[in-house]
N, CA, C and O atoms as a Tinker XYZ file with bonds, in Angstrom:
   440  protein
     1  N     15.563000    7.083000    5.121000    73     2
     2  CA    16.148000    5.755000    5.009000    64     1     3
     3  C     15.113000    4.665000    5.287000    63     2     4     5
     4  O     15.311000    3.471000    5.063000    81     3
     5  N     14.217000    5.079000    5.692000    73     3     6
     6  CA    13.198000    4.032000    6.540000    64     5     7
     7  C     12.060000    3.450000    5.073000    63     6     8     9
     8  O     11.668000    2.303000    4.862000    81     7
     9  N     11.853000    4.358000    4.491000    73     7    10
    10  CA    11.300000    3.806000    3.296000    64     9    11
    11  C     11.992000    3.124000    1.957000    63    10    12    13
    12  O     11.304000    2.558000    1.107000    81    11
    13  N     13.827000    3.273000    1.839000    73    11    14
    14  CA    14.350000    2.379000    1.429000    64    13    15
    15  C     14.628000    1.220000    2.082000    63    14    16    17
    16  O     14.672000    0.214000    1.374000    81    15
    17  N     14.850000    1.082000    3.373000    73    15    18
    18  CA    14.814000   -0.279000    3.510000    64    17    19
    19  C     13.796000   -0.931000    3.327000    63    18    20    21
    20  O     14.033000   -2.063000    2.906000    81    19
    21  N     12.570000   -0.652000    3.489000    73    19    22
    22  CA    11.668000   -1.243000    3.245000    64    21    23
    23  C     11.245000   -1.870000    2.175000    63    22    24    25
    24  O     10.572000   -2.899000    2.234000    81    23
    25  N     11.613000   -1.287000    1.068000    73    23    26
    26  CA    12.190000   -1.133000   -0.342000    64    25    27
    27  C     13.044000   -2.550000   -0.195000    63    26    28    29
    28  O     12.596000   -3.649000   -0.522000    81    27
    29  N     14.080000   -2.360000    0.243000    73    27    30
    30  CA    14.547000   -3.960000   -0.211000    64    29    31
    31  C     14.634000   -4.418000    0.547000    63    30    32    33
    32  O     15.758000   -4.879000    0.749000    81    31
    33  N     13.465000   -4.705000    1.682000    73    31    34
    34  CA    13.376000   -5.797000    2.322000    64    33    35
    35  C     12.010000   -6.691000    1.093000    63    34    36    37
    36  O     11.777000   -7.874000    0.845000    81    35
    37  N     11.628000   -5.863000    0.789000    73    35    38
    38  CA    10.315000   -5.966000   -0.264000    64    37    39
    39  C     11.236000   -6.926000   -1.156000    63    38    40    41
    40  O     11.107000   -8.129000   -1.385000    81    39
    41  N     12.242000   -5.980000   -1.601000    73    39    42
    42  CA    12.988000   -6.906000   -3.187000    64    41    43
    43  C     13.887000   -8.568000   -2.712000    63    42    44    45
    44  O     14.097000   -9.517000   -3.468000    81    43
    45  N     14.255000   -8.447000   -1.279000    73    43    46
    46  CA    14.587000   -9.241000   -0.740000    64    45    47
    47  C     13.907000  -10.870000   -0.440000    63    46    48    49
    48  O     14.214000  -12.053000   -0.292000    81    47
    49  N     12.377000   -9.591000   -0.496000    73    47    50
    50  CA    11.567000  -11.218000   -0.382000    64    49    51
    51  C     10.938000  -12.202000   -1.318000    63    50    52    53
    52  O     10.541000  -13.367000   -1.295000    81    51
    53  N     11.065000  -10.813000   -2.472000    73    51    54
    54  CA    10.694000  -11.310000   -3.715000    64    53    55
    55  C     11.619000  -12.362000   -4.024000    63    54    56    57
    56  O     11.305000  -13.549000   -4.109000    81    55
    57  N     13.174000  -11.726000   -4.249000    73    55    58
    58  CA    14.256000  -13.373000   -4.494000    64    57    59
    59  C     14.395000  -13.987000   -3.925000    63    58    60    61
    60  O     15.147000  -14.931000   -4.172000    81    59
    61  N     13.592000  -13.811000   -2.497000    73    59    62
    62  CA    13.776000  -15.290000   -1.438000    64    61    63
    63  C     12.582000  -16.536000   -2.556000    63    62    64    65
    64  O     12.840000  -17.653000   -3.004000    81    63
    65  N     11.405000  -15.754000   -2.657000    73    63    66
    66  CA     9.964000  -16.498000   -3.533000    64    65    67
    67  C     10.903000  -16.942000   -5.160000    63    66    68    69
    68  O     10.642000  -17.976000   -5.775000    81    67
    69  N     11.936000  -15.973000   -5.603000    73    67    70
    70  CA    12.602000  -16.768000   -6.944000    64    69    71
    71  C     13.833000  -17.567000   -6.816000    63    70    72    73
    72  O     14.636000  -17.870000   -7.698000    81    71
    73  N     13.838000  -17.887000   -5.420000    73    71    74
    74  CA    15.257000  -18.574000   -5.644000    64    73    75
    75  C     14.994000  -20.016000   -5.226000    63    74    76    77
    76  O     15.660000  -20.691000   -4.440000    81    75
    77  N     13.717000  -20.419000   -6.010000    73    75    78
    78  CA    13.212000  -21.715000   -5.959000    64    77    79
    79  C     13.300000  -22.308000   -7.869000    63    78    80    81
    80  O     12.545000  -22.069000   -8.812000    81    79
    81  N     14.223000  -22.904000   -7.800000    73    79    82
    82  CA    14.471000  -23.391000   -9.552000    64    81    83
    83  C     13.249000  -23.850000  -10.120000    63    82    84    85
    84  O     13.148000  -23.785000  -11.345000    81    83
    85  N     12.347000  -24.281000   -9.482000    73    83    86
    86  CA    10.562000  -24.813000  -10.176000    64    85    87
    87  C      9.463000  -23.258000  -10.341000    63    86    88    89
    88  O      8.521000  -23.011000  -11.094000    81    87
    89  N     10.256000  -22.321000   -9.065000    73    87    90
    90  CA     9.321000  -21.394000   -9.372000    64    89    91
    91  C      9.892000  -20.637000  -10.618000    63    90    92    93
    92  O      9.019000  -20.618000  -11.485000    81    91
    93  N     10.902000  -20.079000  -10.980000    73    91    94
    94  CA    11.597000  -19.643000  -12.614000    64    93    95
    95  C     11.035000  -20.454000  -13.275000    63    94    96    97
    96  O     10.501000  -19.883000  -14.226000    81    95
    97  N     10.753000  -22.190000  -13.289000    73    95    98
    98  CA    10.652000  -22.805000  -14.544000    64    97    99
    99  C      8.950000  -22.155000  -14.684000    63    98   100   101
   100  O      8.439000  -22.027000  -15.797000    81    99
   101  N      8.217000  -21.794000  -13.430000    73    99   102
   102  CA     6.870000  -21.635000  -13.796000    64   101   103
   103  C      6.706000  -20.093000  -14.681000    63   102   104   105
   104  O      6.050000  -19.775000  -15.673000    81   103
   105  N      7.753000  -19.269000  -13.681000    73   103   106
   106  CA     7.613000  -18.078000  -14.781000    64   105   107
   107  C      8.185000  -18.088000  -16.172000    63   106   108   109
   108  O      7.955000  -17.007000  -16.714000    81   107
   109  N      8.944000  -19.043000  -17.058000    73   107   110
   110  CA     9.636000  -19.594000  -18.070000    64   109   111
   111  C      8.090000  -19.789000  -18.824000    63   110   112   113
   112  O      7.633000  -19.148000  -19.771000    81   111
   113  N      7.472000  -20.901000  -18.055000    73   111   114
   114  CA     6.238000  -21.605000  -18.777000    64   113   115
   115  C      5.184000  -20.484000  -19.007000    63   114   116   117
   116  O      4.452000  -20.422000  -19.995000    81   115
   117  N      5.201000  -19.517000  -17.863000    73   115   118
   118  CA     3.901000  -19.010000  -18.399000    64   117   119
   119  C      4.292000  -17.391000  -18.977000    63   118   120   121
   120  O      3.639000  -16.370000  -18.763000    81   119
   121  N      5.480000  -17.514000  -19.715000    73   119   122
   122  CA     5.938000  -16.315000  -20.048000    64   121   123
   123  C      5.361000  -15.610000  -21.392000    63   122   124   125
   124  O      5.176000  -14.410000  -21.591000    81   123
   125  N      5.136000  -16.695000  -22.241000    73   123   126
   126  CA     4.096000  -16.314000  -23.144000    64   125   127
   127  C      2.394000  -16.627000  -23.277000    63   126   128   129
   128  O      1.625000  -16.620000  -24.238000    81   127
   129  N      2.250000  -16.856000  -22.059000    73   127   130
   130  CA     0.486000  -16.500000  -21.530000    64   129   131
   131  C     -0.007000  -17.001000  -20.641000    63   130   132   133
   132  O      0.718000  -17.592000  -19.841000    81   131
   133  N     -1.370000  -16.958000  -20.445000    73   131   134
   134  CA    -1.328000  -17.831000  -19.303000    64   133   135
   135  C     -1.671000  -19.145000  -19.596000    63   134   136   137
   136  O     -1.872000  -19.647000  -20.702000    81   135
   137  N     -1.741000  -19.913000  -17.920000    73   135   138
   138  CA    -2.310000  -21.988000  -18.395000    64   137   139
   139  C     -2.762000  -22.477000  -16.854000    63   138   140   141
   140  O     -2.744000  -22.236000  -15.647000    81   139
   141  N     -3.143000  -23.285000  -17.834000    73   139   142
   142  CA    -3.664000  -23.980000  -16.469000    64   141   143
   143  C     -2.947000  -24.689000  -15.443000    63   142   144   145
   144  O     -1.812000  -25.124000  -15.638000    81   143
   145  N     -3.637000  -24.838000  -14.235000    73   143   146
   146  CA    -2.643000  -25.882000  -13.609000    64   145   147
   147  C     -2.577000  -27.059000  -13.968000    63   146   148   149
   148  O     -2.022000  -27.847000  -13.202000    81   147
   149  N     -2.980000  -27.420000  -14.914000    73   147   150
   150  CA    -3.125000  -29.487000  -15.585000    64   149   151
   151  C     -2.457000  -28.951000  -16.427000    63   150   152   153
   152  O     -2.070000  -29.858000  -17.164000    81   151
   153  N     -1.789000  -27.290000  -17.038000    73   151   154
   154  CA    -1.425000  -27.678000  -18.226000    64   153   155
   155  C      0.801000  -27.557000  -17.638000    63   154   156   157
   156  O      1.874000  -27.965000  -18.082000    81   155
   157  N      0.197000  -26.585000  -16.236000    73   155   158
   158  CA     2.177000  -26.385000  -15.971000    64   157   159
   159  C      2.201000  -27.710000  -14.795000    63   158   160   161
   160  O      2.943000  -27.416000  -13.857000    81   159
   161  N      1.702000  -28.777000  -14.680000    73   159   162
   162  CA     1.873000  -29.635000  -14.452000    64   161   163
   163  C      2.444000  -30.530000  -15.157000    63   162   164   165
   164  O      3.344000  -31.242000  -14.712000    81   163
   165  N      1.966000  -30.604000  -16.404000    73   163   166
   166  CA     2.722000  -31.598000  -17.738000    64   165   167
   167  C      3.892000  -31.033000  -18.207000    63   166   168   169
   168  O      4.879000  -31.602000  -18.674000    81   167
   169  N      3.610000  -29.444000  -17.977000    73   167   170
   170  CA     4.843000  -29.020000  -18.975000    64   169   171
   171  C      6.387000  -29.078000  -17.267000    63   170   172   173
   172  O      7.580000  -29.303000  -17.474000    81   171
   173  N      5.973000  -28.896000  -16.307000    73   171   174
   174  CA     6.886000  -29.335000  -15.251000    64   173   175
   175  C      7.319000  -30.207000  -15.101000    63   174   176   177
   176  O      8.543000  -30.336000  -15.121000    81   175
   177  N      6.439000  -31.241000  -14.870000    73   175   178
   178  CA     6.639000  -32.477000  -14.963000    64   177   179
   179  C      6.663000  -32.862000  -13.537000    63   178   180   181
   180  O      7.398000  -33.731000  -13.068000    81   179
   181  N      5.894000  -32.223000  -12.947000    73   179   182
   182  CA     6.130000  -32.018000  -11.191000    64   181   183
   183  C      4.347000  -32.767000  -10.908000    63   182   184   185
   184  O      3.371000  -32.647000  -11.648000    81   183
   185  N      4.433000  -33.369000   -9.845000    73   183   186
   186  CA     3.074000  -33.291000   -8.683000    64   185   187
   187  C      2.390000  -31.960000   -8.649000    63   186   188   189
   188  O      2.967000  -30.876000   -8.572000    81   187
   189  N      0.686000  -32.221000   -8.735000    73   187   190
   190  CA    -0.278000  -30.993000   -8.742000    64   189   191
   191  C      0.062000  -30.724000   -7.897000    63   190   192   193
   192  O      0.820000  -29.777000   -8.106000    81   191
   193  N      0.003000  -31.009000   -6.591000    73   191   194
   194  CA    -0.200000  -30.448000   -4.960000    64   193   195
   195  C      1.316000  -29.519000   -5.025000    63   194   196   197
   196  O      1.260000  -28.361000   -4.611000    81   195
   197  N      2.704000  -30.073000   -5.569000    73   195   198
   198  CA     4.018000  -29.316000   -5.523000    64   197   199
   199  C      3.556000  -27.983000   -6.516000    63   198   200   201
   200  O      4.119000  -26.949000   -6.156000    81   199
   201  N      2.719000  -27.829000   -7.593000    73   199   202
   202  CA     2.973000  -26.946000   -8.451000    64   201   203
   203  C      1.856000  -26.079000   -7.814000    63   202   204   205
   204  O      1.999000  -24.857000   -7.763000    81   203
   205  N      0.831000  -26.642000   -7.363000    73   203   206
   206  CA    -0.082000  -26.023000   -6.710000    64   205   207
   207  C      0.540000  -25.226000   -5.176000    63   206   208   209
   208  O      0.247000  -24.071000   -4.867000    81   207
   209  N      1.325000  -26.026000   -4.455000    73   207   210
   210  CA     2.026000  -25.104000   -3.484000    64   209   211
   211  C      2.949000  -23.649000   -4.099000    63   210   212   213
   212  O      2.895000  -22.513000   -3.628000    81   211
   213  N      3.652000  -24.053000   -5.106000    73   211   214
   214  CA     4.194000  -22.816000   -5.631000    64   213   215
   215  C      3.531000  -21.846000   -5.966000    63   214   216   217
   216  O      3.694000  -20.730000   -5.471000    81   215
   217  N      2.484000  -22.183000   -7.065000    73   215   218
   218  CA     1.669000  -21.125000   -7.646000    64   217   219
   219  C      0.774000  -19.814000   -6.443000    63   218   220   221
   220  O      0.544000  -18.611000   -6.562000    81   219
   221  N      0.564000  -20.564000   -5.637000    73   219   222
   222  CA    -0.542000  -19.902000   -4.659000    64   221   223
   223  C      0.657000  -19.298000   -3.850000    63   222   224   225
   224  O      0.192000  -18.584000   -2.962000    81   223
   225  N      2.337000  -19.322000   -3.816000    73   223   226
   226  CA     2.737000  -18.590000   -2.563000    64   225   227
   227  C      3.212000  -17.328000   -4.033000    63   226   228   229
   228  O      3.265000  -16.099000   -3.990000    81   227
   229  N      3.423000  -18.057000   -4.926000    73   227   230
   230  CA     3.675000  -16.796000   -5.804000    64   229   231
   231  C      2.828000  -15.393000   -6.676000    63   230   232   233
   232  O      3.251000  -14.421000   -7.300000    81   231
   233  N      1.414000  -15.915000   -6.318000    73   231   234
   234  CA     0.066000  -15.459000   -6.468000    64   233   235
   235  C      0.067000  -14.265000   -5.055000    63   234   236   237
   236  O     -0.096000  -13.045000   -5.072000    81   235
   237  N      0.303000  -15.147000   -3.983000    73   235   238
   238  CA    -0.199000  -14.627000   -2.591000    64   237   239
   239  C      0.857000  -13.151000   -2.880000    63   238   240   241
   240  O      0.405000  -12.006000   -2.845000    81   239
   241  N      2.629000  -13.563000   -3.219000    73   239   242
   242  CA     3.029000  -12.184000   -3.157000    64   241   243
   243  C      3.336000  -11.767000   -4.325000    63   242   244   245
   244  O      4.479000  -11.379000   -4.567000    81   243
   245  N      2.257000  -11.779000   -5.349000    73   243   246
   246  CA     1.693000  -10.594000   -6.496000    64   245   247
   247  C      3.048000  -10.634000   -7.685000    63   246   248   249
   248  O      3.625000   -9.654000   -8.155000    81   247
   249  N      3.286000  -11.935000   -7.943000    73   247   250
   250  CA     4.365000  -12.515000   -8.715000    64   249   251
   251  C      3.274000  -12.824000  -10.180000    63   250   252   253
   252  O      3.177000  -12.240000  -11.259000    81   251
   253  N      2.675000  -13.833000   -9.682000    73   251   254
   254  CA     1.056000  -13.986000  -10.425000    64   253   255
   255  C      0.038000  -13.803000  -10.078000    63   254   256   257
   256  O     -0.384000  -13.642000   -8.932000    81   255
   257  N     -0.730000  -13.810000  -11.520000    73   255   258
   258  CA    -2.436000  -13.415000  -11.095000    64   257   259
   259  C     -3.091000  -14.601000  -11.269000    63   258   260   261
   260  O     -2.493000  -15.488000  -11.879000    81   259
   261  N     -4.273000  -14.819000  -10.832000    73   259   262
   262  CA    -5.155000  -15.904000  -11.320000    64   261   263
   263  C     -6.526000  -15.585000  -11.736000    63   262   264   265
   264  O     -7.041000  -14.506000  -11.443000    81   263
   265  N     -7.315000  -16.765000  -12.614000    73   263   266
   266  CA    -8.576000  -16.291000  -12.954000    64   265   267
   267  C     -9.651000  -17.714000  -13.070000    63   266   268   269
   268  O     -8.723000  -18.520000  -13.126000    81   267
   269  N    -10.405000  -18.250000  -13.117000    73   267   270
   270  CA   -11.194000  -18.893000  -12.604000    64   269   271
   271  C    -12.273000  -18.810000  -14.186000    63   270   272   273
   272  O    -12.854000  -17.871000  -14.731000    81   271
   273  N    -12.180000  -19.952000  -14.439000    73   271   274
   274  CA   -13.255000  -19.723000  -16.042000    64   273   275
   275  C    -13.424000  -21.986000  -14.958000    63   274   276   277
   276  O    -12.832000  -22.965000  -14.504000    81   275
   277  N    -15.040000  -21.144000  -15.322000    73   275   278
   278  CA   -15.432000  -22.899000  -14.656000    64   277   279
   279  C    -14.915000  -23.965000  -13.400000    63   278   280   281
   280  O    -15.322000  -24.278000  -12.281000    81   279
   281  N    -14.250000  -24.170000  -13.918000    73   279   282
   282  CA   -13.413000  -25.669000  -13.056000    64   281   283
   283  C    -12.429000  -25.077000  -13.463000    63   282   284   285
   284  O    -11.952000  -24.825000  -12.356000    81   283
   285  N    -11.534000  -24.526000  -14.354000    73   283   286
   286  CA   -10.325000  -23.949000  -14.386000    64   285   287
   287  C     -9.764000  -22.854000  -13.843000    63   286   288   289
   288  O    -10.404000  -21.806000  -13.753000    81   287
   289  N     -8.274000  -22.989000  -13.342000    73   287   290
   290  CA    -8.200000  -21.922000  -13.247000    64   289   291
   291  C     -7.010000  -21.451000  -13.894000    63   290   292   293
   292  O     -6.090000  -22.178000  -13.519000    81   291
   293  N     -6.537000  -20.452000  -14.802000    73   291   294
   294  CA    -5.636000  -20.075000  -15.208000    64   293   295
   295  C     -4.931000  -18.838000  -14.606000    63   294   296   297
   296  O     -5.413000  -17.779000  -14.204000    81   295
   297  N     -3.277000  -19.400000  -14.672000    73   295   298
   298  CA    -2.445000  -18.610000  -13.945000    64   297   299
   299  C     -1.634000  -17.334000  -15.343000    63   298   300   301
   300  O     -1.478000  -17.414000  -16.562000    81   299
   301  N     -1.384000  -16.516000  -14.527000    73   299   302
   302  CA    -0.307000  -15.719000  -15.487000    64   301   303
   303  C      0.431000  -14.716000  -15.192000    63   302   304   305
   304  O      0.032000  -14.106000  -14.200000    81   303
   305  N      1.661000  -14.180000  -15.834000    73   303   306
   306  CA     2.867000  -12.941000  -15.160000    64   305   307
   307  C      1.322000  -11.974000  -14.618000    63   306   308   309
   308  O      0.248000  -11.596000  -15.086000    81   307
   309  N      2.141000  -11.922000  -13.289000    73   307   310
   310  CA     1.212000  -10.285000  -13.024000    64   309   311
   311  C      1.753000   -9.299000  -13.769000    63   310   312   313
   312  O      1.192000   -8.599000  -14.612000    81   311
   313  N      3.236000   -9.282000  -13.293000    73   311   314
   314  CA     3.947000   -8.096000  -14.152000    64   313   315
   315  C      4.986000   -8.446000  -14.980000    63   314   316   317
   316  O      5.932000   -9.099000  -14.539000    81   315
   317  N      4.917000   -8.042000  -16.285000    73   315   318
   318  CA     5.908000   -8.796000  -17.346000    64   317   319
   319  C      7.169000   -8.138000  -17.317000    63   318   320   321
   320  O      8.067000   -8.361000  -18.128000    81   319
   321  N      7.235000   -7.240000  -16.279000    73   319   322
   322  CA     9.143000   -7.315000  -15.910000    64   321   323
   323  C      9.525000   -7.991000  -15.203000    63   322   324   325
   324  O     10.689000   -7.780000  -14.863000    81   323
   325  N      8.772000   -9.228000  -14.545000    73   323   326
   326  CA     9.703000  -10.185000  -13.777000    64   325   327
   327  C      9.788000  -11.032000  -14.756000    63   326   328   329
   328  O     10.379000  -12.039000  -14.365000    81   327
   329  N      9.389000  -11.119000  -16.149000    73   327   330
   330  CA    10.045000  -12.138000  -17.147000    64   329   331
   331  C     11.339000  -11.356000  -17.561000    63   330   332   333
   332  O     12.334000  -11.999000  -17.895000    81   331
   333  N     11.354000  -10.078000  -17.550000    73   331   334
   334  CA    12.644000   -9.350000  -17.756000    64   333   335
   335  C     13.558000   -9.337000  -17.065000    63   334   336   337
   336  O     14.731000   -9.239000  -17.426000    81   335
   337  N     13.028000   -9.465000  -15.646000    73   335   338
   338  CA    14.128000   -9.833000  -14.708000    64   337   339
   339  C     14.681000  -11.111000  -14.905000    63   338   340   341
   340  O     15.819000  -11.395000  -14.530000    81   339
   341  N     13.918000  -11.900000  -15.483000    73   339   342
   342  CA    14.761000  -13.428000  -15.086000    64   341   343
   343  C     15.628000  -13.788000  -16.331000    63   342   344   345
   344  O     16.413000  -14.703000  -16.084000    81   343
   345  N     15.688000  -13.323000  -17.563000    73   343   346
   346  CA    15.996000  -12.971000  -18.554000    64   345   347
   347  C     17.396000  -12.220000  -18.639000    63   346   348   349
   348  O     18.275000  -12.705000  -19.351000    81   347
   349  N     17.569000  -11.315000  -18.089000    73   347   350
   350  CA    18.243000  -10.285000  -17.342000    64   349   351
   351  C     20.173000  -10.902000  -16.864000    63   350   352   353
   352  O     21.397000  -10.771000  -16.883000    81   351
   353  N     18.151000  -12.041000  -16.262000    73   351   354
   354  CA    19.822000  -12.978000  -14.439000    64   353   355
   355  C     20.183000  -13.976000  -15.704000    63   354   356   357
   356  O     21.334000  -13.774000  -16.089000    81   355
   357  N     19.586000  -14.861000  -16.347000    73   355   358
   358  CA    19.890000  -15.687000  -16.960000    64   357   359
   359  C     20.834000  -15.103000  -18.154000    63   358   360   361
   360  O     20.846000  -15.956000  -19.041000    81   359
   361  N     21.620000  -13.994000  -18.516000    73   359   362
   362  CA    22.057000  -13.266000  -19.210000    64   361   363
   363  C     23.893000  -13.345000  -18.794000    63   362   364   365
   364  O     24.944000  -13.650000  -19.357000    81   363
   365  N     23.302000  -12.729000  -17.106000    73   363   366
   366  CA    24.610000  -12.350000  -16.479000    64   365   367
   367  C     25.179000  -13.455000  -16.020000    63   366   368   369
   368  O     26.408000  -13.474000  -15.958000    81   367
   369  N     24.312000  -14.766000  -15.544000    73   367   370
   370  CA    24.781000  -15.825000  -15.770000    64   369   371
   371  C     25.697000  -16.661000  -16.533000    63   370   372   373
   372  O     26.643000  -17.395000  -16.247000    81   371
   373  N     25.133000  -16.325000  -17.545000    73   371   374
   374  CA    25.804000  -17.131000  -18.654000    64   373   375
   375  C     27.397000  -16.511000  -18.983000    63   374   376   377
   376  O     28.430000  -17.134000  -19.226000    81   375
   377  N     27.137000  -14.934000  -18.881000    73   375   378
   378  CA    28.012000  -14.297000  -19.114000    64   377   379
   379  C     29.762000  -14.912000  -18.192000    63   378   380   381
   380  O     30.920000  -15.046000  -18.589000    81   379
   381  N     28.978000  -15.151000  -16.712000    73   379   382
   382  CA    29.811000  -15.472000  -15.875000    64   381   383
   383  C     30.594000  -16.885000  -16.077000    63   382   384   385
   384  O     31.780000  -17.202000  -15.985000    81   383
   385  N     29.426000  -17.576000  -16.386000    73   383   386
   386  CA    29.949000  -18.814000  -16.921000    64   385   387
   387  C     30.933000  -19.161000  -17.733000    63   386   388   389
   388  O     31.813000  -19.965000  -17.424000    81   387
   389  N     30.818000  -18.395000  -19.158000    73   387   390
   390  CA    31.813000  -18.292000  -20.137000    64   389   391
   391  C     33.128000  -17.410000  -19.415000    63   390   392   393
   392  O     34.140000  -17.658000  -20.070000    81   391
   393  N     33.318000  -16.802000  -18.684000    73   391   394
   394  CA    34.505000  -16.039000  -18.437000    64   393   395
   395  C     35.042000  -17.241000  -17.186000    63   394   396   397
   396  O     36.120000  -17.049000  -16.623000    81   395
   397  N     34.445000  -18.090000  -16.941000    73   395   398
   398  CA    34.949000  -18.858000  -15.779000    64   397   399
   399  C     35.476000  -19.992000  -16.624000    63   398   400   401
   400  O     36.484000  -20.617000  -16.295000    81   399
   401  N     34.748000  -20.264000  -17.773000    73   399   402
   402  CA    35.133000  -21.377000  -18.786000    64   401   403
   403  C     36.465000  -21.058000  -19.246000    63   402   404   405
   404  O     37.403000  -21.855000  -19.271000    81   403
   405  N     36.504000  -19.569000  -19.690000    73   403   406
   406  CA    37.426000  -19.291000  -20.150000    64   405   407
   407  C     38.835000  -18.681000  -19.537000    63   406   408   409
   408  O     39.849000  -18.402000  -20.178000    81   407
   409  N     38.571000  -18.525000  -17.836000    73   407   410
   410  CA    39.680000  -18.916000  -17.016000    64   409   411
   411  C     40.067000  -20.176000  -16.750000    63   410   412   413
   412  O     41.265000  -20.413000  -16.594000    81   411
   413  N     39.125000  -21.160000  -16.658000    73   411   414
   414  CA    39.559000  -22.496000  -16.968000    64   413   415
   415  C     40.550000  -23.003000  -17.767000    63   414   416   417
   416  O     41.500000  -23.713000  -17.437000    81   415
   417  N     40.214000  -22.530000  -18.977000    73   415   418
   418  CA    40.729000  -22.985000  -20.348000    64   417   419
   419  C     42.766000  -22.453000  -20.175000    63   418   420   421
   420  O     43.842000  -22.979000  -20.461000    81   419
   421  N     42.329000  -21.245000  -19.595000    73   419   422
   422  CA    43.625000  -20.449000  -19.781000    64   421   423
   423  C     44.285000  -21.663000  -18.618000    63   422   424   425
   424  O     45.063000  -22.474000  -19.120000    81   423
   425  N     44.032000  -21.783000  -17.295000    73   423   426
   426  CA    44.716000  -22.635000  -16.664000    64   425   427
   427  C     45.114000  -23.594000  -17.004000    63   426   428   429
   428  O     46.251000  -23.962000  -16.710000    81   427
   429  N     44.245000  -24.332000  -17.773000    73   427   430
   430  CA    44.844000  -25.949000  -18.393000    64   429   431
   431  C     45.808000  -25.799000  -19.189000    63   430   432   433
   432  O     46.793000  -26.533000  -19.120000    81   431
   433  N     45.670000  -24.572000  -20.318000    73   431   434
   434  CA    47.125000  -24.655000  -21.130000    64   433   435
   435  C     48.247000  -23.961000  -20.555000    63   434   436   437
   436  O     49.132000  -23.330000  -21.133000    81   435
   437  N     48.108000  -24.132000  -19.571000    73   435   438
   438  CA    49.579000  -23.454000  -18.836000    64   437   439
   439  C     50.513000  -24.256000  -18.119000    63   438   440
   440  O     51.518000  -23.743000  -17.627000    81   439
């Protein structure tokens, strides 16, 4: 038992690091490659220093990688099943949504 909990204390901390709505929009942005930080700054629409705090805690726990060409540095998925994961949630989401819409709906015409 001691190595499953550990196990999802691991997965635990990971959705503590995704249950920040700017950090999804960063894995959204860099889902089809990587960019720079001047470039998920524009496409955020956020402060360097805010996108720069995210990137480096999501780097630190192996969410992303980084790479260093000059003065740049470009970020990207470490592992491209956490674009599957978020894909996944944004799925069952929606799913939930429409069945709540559509208990809604049933209440009003009643």
């Amino acid at each position: 038992m001691g190595k499953e909990k550990s196990l999802y204390e691991l997965q635990a901390e990971i959705c503590k690091i995704l249950a920040s709505p700017k950090r999804i929009e960063i894995i959204a942005a860099l889902k089809d490659g990587e960019k720079t930080v001047t470039e998920l700054v524009e496409i955020l629409e956020t402060p360097k220093a805010n996108v720069s705090q995210h990137l480096s805690v999501m780097r630190l726990k192996g969410i992303l990688k980084s790479r260093r060409d000059g003065v740049n540095i470009y970020y990207s998925i470490a592992n491209p099943k956490v674009v599957k994961a978020c894909a996944l949630m944004n799925e069952v989401l929606a799913e939930l949504l429409m069945e709540r819409s559509r208990i809604a709906n049933l209440f009003a015409k009643a």
